[in-house]
MMTF fields as JSON, N, C-alpha, C and O atoms, coordinates in Angstrom:
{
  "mmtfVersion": "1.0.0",
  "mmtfProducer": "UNKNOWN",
  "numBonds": 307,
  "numAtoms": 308,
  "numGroups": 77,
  "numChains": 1,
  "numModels": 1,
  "chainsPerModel": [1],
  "groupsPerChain": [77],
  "chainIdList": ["A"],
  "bondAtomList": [4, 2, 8, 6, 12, 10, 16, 14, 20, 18, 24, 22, 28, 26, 32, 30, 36, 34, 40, 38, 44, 42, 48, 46, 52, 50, 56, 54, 60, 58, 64, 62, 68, 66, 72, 70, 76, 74, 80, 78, 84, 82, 88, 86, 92, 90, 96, 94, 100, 98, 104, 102, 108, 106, 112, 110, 116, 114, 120, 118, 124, 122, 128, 126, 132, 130, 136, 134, 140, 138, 144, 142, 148, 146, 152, 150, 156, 154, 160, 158, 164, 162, 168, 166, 172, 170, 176, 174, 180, 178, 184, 182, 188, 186, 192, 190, 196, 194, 200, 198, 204, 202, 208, 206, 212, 210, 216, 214, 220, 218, 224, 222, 228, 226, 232, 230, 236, 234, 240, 238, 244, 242, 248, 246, 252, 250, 256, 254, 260, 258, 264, 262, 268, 266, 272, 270, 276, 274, 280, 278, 284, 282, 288, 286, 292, 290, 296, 294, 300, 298, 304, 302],
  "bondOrderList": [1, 1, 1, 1, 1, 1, 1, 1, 1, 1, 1, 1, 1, 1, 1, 1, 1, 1, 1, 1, 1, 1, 1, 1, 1, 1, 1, 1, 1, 1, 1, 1, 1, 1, 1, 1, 1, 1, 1, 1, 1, 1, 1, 1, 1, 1, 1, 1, 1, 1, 1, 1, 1, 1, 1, 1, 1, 1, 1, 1, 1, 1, 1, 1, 1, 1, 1, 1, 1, 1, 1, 1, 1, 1, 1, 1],
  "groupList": [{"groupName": "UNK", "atomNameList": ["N", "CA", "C", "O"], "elementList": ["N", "C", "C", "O"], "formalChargeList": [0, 0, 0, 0], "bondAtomList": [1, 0, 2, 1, 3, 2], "bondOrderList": [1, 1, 2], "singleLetterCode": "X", "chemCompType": "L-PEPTIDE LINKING"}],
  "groupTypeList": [0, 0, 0, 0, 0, 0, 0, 0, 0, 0, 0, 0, 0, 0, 0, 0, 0, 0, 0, 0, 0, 0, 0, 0, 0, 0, 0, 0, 0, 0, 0, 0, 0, 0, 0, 0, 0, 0, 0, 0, 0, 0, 0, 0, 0, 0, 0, 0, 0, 0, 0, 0, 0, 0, 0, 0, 0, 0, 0, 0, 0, 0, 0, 0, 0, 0, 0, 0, 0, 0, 0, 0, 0, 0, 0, 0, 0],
  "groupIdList": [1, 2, 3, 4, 5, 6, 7, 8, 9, 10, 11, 12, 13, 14, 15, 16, 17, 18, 19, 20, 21, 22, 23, 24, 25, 26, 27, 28, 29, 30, 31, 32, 33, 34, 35, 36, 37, 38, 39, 40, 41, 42, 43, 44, 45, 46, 47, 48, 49, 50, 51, 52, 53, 54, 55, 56, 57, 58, 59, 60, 61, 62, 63, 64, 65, 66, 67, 68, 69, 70, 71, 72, 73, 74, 75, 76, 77],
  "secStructList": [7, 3, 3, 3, 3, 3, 3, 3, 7, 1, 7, 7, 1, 6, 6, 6, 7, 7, 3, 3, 3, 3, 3, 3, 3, 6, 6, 3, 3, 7, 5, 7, 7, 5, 7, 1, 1, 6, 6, 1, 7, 5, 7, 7, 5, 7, 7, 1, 1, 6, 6, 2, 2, 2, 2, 2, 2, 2, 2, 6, 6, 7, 1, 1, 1, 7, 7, 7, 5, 7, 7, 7, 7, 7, 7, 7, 7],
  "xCoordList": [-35.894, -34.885, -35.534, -36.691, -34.685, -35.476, -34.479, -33.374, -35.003, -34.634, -34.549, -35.505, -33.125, -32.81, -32.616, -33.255, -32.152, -31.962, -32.113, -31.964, -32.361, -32.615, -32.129, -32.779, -30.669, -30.382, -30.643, -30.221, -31.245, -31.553, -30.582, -29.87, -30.405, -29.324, -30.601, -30.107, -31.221, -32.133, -32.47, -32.71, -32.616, -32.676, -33.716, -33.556, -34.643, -35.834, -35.152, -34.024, -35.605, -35.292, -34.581, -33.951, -34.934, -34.538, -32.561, -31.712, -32.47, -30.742, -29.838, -28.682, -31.245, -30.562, -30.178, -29.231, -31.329, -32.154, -30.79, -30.29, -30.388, -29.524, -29.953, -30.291, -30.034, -30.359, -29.067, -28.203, -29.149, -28.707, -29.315, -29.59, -29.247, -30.153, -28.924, -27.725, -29.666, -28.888, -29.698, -30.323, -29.796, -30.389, -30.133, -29.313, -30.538, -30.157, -31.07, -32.273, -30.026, -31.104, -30.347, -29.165, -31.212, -29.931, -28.585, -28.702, -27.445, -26.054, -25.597, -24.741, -26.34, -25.871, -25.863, -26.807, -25.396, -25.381, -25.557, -24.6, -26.574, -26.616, -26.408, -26.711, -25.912, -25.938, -26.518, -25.956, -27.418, -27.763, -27.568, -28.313, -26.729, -26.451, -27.258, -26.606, -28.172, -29.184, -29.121, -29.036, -29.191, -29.436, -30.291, -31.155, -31.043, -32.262, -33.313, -34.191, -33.665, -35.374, -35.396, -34.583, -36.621, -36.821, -36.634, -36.592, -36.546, -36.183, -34.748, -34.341, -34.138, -33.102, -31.78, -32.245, -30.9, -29.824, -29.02, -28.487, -29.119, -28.406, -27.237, -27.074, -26.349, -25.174, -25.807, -26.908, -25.249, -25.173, -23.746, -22.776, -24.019, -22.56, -23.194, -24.103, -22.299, -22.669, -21.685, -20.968, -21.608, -20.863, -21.243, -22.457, -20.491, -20.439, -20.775, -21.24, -20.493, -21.215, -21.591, -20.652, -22.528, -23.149, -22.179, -22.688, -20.612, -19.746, -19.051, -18.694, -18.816, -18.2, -19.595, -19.443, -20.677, -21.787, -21.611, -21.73, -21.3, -21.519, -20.666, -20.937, -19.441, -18.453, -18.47, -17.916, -19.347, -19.63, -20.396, -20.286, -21.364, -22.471, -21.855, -22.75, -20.99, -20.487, -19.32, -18.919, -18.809, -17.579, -18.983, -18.679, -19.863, -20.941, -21.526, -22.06, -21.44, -22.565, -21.344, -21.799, -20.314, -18.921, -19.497, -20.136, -18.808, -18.755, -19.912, -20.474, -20.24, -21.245, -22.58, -22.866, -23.254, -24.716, -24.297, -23.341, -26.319, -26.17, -27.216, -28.361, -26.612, -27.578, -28.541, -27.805, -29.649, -30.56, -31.014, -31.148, -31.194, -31.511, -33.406, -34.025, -33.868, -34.919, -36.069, -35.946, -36.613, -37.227, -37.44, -37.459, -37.593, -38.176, -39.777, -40.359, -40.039, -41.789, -41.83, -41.272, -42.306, -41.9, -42.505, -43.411, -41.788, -42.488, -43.832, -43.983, -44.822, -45.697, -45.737, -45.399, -46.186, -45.876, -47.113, -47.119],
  "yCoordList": [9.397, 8.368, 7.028, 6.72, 6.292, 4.79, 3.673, 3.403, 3.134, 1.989, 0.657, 0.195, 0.197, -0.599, -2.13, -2.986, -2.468, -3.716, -3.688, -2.628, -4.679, -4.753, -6.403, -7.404, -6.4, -7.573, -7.947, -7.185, -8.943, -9.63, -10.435, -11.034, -10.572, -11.513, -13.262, -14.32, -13.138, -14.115, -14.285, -15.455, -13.368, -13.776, -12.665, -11.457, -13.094, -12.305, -11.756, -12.176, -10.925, -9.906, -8.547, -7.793, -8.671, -7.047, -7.142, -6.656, -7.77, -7.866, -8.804, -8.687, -9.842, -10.321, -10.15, -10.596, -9.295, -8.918, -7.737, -6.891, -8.184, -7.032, -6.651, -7.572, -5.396, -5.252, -4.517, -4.018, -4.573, -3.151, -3.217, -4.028, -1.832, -1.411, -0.879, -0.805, -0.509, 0.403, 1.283, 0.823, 2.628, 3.348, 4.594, 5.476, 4.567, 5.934, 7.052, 6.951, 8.552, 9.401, 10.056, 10.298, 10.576, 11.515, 10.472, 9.461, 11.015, 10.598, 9.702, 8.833, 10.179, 9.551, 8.597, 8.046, 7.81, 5.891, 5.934, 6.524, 5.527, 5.354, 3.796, 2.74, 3.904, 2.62, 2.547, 3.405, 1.777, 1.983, 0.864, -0.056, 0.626, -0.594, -0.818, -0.414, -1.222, -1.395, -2.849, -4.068, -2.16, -3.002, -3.416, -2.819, -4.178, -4.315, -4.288, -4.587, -3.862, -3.877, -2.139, -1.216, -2.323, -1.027, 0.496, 1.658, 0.044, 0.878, 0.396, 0.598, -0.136, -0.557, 1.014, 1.898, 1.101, 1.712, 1.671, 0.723, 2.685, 2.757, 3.516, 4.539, 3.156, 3.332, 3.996, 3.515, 5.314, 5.288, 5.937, 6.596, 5.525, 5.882, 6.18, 5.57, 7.44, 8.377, 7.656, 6.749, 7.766, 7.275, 7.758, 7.962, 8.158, 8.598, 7.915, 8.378, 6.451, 5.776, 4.463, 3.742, 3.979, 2.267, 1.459, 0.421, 1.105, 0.297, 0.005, -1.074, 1.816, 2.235, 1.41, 0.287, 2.08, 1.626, 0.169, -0.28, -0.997, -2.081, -2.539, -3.485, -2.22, -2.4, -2.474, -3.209, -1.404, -1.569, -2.5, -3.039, -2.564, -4.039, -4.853, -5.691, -5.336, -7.109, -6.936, -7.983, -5.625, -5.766, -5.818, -6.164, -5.562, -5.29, -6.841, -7.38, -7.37, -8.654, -9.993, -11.053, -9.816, -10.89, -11.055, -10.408, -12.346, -12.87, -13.807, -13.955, -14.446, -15.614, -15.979, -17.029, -15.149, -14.355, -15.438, -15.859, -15.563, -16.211, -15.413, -15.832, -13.939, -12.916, -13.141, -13.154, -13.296, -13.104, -11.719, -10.637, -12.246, -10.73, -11.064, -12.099, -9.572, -9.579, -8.49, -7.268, -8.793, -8.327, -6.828, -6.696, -5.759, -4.547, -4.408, -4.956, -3.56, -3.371, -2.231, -1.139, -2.496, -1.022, -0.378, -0.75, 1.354, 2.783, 2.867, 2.409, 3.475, 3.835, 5.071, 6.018, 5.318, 6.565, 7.034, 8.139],
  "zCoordList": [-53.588, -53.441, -53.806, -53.519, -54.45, -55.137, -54.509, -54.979, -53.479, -53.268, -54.394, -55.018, -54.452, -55.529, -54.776, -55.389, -54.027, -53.554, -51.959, -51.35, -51.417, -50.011, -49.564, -49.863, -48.682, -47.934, -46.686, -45.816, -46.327, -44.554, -44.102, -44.908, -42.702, -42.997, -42.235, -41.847, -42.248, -42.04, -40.958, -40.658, -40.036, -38.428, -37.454, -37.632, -36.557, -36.372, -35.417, -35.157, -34.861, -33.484, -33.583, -34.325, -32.733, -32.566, -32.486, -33.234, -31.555, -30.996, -32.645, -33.05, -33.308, -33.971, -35.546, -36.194, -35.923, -37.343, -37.71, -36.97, -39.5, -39.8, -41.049, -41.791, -41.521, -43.364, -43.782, -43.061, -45.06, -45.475, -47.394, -48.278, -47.143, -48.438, -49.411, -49.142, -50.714, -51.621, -52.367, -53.323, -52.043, -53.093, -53.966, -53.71, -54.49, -55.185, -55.616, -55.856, -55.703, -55.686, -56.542, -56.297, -58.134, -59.194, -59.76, -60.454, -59.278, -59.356, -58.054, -57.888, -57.413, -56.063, -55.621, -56.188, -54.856, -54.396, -53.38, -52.878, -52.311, -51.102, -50.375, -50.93, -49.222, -48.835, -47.132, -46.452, -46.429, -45.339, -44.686, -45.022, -43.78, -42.879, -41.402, -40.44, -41.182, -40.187, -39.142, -39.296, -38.351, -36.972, -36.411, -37.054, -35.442, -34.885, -35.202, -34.392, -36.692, -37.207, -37.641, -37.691, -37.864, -38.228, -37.06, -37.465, -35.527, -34.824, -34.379, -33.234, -35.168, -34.767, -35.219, -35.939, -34.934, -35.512, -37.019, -37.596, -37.295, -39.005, -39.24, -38.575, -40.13, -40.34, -41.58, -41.85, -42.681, -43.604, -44.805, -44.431, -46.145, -46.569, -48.183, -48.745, -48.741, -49.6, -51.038, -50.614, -51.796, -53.339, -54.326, -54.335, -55.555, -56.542, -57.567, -58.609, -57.252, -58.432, -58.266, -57.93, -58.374, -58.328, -58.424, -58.002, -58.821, -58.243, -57.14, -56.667, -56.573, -55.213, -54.23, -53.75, -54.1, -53.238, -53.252, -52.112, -54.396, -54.323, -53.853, -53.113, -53.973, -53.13, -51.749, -50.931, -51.672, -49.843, -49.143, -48.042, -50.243, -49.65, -50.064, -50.175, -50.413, -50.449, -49.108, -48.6, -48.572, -47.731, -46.244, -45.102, -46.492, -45.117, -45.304, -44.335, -46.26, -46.383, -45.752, -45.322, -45.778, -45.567, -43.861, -43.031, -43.996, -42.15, -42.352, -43.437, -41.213, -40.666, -41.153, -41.727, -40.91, -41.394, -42.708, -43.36, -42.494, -44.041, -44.945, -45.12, -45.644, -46.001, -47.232, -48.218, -47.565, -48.932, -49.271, -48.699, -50.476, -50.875, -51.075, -51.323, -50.815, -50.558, -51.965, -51.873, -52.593, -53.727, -53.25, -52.026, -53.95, -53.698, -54.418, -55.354, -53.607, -53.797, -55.18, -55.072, -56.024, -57.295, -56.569, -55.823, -56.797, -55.936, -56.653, -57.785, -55.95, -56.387, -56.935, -56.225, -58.399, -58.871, -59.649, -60.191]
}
């Protein structure tokens, strides 16, 4: 699975910290909506194609939060 983009919404803590990712694996579009940090709680959602998935991260990124996007590390291969 290759992580393609990664959003924060700018805020430290556990109660306060939100991400959500997008990746893909094959055909597939993943999207992961995260809570609390890395032991925090995750939402995830399956798509057929890189427009549907993007669709979902701009309807998850809406509201207050003031979200950036955050560079990805290239996989090591």
């Amino acid at each position: 699975m290759e992580q393609r983009k990664h959003w924060w919404n700018g805020k430290w803590g556990r109660i306060a910290r939100k991400d959500v990712y997008l990746r893909t694996s094959g055909d597939q579009w993943y999207v992961e909506q995260r809570a609390g940090g890395s032991e925090g709680t995750s939402h995830f959602f399956e798509y057929d194609s890189e427009d549907a998935a993007l669709d979902m991260v701009r309807a998850l990124l809406t509201g207050p939060d003031e979200w950036r996007e955050l560079s990805v590390r290239p996989s090591a291969r």
